[in-house]
Backbone as a printed PyTorch tensor [residue, N CA C, xyz], in Angstrom:
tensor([[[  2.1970,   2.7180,  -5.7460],
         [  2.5040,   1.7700,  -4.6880],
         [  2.6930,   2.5370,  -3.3820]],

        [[  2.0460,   1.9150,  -2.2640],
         [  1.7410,   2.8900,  -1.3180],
         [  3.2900,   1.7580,  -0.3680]],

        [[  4.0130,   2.7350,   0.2350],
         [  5.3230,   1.8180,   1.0930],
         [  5.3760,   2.5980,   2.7690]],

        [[  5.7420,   1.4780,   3.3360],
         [  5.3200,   1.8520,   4.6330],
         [  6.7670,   3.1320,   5.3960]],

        [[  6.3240,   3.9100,   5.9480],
         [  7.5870,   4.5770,   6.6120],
         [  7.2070,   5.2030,   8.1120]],

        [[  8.0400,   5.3280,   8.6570],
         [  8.0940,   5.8030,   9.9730],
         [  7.0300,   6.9350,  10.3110]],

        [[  7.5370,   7.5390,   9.3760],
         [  6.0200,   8.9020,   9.5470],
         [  4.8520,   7.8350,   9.1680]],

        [[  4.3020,   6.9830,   8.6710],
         [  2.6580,   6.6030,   9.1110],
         [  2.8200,   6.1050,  10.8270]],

        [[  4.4250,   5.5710,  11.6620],
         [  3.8560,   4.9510,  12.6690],
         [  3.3010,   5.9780,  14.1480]],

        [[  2.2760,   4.7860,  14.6560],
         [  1.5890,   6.0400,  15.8760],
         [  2.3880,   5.2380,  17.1260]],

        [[  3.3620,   4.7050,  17.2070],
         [  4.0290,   4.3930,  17.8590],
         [  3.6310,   3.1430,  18.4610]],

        [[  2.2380,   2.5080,  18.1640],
         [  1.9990,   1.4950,  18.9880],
         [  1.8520,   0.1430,  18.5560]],

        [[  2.8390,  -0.4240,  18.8480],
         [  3.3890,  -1.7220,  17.8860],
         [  2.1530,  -2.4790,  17.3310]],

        [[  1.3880,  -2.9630,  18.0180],
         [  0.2700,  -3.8230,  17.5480],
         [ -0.2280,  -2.8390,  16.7400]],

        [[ -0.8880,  -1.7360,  16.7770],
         [ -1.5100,  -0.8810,  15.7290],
         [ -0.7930,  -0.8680,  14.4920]],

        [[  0.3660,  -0.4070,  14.5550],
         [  1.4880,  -0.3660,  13.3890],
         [  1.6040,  -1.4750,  12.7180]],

        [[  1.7590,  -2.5390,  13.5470],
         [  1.6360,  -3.6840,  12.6540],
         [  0.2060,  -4.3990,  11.7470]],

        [[ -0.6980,  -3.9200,  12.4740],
         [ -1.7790,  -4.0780,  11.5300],
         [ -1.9370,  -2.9320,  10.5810]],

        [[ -1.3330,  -1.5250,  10.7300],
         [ -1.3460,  -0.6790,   9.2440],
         [ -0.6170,  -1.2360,   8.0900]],

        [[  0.2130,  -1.8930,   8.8480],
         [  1.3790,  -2.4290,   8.0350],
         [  0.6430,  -3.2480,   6.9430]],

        [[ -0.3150,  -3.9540,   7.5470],
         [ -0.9880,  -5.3220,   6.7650],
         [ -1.9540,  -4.5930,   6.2540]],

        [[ -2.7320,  -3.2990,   6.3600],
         [ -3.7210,  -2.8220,   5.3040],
         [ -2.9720,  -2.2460,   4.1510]],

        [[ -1.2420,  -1.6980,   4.6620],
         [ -1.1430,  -1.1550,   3.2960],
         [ -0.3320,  -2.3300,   2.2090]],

        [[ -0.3160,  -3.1620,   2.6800],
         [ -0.1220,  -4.4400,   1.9260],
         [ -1.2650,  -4.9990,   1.3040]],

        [[ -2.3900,  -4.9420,   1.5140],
         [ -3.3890,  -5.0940,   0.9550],
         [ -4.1730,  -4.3010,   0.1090]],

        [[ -4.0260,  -2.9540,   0.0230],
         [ -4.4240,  -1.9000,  -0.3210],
         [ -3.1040,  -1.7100,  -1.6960]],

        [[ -1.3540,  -2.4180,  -1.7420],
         [ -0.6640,  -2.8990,  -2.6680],
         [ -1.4320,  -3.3150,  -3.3280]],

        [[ -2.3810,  -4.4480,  -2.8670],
         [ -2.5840,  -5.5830,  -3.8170],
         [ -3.8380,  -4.7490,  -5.0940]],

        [[ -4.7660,  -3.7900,  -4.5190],
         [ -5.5500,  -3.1660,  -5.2770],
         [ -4.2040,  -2.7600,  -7.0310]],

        [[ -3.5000,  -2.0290,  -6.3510],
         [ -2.6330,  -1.3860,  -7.1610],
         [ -1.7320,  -2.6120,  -8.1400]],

        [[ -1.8990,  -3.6540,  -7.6500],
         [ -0.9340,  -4.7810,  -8.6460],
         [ -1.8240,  -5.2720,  -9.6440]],

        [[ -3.4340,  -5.6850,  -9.4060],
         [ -4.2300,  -6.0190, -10.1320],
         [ -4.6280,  -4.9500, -11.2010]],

        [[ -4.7590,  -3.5670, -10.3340],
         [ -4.8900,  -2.4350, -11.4680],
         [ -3.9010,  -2.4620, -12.4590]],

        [[ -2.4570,  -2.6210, -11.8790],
         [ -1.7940,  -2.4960, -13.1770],
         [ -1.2030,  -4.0120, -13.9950]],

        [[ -1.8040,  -4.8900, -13.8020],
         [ -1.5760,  -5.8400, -14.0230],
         [ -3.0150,  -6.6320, -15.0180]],

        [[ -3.3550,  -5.7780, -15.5600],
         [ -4.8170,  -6.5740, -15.9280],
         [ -5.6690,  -7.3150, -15.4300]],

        [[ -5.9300,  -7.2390, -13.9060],
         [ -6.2130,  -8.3710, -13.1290],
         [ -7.8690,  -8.7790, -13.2320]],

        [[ -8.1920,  -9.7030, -12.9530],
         [ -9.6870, -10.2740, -13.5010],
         [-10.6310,  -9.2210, -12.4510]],

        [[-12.3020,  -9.6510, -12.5320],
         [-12.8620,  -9.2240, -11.2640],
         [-13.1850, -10.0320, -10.3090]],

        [[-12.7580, -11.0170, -10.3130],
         [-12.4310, -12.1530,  -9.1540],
         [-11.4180, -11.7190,  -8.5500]],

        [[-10.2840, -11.2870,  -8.8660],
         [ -9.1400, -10.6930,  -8.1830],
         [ -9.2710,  -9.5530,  -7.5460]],

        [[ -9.8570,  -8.6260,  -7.7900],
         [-10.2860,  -7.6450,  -7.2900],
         [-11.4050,  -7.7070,  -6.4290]],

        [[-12.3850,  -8.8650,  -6.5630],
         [-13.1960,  -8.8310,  -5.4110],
         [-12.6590,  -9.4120,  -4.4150]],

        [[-11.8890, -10.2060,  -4.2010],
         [-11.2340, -11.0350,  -3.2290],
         [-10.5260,  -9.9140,  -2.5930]],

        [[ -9.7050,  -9.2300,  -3.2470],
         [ -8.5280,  -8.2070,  -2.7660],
         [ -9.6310,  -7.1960,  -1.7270]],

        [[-10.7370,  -6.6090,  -2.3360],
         [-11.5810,  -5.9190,  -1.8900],
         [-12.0300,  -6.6500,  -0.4660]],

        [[-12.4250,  -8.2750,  -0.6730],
         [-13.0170,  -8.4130,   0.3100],
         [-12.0890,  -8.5980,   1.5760]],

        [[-11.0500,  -9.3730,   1.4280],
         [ -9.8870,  -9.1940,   2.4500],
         [ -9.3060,  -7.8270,   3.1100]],

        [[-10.0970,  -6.9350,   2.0090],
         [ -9.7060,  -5.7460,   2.5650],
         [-10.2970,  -5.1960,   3.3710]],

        [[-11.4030,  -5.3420,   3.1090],
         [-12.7850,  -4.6900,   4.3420],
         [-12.8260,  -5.9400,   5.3690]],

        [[-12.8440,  -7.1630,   5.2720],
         [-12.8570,  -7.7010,   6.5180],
         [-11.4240,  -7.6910,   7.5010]],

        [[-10.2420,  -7.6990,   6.6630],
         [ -9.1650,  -7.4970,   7.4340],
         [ -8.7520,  -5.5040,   8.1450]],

        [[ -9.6030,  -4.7770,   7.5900],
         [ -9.8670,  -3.1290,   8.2710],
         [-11.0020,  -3.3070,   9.3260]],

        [[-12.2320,  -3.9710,   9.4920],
         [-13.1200,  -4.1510,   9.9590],
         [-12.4390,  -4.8400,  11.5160]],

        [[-11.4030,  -5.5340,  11.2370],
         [-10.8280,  -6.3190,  12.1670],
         [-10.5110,  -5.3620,  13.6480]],

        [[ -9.8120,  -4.8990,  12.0940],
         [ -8.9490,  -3.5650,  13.1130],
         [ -9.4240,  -2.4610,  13.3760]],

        [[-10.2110,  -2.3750,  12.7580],
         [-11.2910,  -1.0130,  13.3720],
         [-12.2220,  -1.1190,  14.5610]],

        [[-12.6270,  -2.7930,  14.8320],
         [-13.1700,  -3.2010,  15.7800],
         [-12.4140,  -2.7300,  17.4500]],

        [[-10.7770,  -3.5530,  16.8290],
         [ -9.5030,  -3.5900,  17.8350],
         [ -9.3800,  -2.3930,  18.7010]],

        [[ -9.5690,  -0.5980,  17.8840],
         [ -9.2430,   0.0940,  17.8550],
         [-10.1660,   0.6280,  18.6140]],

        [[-11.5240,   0.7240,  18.1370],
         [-12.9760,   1.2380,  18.4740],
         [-12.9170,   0.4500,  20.2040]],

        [[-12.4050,  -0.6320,  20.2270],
         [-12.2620,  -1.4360,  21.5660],
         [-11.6970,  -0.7460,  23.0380]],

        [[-10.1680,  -0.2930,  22.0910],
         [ -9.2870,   0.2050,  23.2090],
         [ -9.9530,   1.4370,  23.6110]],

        [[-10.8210,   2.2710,  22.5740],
         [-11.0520,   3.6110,  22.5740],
         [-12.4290,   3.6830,  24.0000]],

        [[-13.0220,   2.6700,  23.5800],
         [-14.1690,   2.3670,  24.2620],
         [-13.2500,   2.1590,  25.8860]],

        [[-12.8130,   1.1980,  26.3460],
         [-11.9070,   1.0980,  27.3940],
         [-11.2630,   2.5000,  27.9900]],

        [[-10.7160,   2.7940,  27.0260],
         [ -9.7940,   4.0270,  27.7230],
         [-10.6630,   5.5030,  27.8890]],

        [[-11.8080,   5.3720,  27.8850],
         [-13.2310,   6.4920,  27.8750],
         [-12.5360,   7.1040,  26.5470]],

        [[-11.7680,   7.4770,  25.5260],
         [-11.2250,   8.0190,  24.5360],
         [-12.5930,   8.9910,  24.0930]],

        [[-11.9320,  10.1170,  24.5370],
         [-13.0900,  11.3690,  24.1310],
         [-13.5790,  11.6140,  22.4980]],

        [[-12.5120,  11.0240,  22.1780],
         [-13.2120,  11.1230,  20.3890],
         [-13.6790,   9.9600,  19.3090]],

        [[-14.0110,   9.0980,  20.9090],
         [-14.9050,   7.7770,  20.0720],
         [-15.5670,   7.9110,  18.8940]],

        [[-16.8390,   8.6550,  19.2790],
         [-17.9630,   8.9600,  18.0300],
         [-17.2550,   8.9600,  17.1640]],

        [[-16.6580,  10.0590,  16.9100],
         [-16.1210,  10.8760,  15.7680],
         [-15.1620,   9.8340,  14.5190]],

        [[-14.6020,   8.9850,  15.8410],
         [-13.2690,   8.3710,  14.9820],
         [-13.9220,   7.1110,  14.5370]],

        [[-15.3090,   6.6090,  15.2950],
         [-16.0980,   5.2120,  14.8150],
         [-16.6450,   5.6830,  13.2780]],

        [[-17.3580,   7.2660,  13.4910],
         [-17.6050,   7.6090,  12.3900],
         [-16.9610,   7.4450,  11.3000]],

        [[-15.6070,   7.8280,  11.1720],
         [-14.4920,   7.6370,  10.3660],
         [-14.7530,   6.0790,   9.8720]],

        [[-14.5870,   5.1330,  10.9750],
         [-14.5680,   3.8170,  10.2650],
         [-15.6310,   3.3100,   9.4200]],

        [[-16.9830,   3.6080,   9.7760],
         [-18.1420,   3.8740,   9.3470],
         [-17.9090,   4.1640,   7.9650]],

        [[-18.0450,   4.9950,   7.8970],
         [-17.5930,   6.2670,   6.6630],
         [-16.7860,   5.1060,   5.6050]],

        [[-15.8000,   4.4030,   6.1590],
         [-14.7140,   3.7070,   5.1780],
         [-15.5790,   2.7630,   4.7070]],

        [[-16.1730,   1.8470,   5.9350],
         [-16.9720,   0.6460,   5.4140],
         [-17.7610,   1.1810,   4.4110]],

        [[-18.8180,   2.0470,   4.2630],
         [-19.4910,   2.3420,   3.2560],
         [-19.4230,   2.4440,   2.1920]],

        [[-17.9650,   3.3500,   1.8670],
         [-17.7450,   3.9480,   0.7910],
         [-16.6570,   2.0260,   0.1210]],

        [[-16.2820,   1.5540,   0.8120],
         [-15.9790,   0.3250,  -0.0250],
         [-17.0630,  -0.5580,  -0.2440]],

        [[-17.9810,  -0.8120,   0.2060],
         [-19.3730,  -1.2400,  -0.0280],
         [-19.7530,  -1.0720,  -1.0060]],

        [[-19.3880,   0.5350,  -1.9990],
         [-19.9860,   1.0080,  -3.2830],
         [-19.0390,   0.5820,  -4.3260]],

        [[-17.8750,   0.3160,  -3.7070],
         [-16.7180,  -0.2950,  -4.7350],
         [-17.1660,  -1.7720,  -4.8980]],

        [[-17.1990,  -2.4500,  -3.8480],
         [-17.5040,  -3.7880,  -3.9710],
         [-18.6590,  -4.1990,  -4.7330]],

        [[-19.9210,  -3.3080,  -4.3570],
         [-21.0900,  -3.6110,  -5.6810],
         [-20.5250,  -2.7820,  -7.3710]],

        [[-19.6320,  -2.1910,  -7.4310],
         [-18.8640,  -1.4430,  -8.8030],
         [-18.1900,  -2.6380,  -9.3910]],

        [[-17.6760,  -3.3640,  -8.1150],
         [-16.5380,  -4.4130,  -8.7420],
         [-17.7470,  -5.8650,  -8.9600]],

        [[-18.4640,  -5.8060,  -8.5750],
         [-19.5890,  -6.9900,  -8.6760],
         [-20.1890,  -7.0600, -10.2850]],

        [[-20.5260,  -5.4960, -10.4400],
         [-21.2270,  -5.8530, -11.5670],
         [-20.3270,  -5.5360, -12.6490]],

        [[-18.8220,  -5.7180, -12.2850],
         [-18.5910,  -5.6890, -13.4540],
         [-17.5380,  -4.3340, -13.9220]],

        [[-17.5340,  -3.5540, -12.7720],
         [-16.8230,  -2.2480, -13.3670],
         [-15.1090,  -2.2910, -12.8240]],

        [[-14.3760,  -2.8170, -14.0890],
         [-13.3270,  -3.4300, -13.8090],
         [-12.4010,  -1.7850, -13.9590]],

        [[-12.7250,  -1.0540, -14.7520],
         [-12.3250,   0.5280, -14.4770],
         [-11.8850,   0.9820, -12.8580]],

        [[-12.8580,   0.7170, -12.1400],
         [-13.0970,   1.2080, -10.3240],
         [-11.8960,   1.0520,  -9.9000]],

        [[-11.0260,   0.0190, -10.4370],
         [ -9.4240,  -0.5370, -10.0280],
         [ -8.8180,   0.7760,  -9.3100]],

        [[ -8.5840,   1.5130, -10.4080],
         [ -7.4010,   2.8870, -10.3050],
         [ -8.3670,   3.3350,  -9.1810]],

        [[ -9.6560,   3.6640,  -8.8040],
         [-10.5550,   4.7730,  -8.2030],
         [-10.3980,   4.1400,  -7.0300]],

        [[-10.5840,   2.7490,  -6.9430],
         [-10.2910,   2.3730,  -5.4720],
         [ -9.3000,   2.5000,  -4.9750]],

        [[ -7.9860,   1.8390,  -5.5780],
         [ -6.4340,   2.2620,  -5.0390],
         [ -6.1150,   3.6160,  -4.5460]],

        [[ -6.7440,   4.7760,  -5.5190],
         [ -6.8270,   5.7510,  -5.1090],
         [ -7.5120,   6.2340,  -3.9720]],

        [[ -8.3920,   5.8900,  -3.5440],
         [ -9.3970,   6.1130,  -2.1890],
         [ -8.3440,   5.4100,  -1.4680]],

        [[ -8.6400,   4.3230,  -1.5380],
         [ -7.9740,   3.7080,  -0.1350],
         [ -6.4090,   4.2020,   0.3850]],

        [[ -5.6090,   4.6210,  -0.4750],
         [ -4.6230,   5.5220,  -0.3270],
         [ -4.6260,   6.5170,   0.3130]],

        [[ -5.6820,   7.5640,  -0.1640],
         [ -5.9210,   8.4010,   0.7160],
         [ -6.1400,   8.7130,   1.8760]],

        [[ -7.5050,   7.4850,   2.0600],
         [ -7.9530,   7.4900,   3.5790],
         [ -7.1640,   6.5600,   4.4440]],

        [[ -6.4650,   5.6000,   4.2270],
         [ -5.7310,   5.2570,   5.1770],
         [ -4.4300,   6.1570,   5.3110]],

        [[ -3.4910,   6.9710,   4.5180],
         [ -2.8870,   7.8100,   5.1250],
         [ -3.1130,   8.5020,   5.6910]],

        [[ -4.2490,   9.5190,   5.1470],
         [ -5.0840,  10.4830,   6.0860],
         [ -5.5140,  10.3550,   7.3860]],

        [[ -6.1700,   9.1630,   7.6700],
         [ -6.6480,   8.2160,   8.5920],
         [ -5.5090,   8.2190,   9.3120]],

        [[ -4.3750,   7.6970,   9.5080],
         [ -3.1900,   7.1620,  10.4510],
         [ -2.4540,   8.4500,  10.6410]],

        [[ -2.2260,   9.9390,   9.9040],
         [ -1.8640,  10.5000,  10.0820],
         [ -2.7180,  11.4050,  10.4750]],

        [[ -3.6310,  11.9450,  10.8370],
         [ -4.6820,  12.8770,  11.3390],
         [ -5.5500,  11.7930,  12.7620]],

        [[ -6.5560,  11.3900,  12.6810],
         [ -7.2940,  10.8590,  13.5680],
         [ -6.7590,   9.6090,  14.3480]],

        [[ -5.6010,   8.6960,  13.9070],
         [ -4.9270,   8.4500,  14.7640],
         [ -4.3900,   8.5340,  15.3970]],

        [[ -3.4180,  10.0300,  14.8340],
         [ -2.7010,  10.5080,  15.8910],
         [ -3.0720,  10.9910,  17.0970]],

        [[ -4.2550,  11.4410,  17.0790],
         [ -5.1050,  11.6450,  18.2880],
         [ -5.4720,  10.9600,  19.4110]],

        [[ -4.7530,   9.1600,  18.8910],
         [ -5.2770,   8.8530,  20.1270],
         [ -4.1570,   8.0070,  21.0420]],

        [[ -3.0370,   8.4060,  20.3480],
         [ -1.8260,   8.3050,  20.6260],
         [ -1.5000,   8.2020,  22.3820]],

        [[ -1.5680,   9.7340,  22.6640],
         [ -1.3990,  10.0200,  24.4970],
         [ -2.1540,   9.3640,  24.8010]],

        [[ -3.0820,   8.8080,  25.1020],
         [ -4.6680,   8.2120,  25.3350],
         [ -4.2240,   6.8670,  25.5370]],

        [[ -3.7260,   6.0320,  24.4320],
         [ -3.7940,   4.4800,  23.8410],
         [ -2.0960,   4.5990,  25.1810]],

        [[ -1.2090,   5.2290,  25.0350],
         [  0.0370,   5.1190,  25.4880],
         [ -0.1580,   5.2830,  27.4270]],

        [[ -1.0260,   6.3800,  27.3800],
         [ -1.0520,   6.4900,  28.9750],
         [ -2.0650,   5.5590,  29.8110]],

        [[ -2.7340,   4.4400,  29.0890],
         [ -3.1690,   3.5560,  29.3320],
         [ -2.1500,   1.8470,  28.8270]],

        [[ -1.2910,   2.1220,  29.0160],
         [ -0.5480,   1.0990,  29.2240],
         [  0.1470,   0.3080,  27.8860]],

        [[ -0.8980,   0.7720,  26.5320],
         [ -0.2920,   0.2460,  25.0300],
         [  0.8360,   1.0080,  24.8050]],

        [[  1.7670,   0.1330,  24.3380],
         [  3.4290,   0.5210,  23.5950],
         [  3.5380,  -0.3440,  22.3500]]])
């Protein structure tokens, strides 16, 4: 169970509050895994998951774009990168590979901590000296 704490926040309330809501969703991977959950449950969980990150990756990619943010590419890449690799879960969980449970919880764990603690933090001074708190 992934729980939210001060060290993931990048200080900027609206951002924080939407990490808040991926790692609540990224819970839900982990309740169905250990809960026997169908693959209807898991595709739903999956799909709320990529369209509710997609949201916010848009949000993010937005401000970055606005504020000239020198490490656009790099950090769109990143989001890029996420969409894909759940793309391969979502056709895993399609046909059937109710195993993927643990492998996804596990990914998505990773990269969104990794994610909020490495390449977000980067854009911290940037997002703040342009007027977001």
């Amino acid at each position: 169970m992934l729980e939210w704490d001060d060290k993931y926040s990048v200080g900027i309330s609206l951002i924080d509050k939407e990490h808040k809501n991926l790692f609540v969703l990224i819970n839900k991977t982990f309740y169905v895994e250990d809960h026997g959950g169908s693959k209807e449950a898991l595709r739903v969980i999956l799909e709320q998951m990529t369209d509710y990150a997609l949201t916010h990756f848009k949000a993010e990619e937005a401000y970055m774009k606005e504020f000239n943010y020198p490490e656009y590419q790099a950090h769109k890449k990143e989001h890029d990168d996420f969409f894909d690799h759940t793309l391969v879960y979502f056709d895993k969980v399609v046909k059937d590979d109710l195993h993927v449970s643990n492998e996804l919880h596990e990914y998505l764990t990773q990269w969104l901590v990794n994610h909020i603690q490495g390449s977000d933090r980067q854009y911290i001074d940037c997002f703040k000296e342009n007027g977001l708190i």
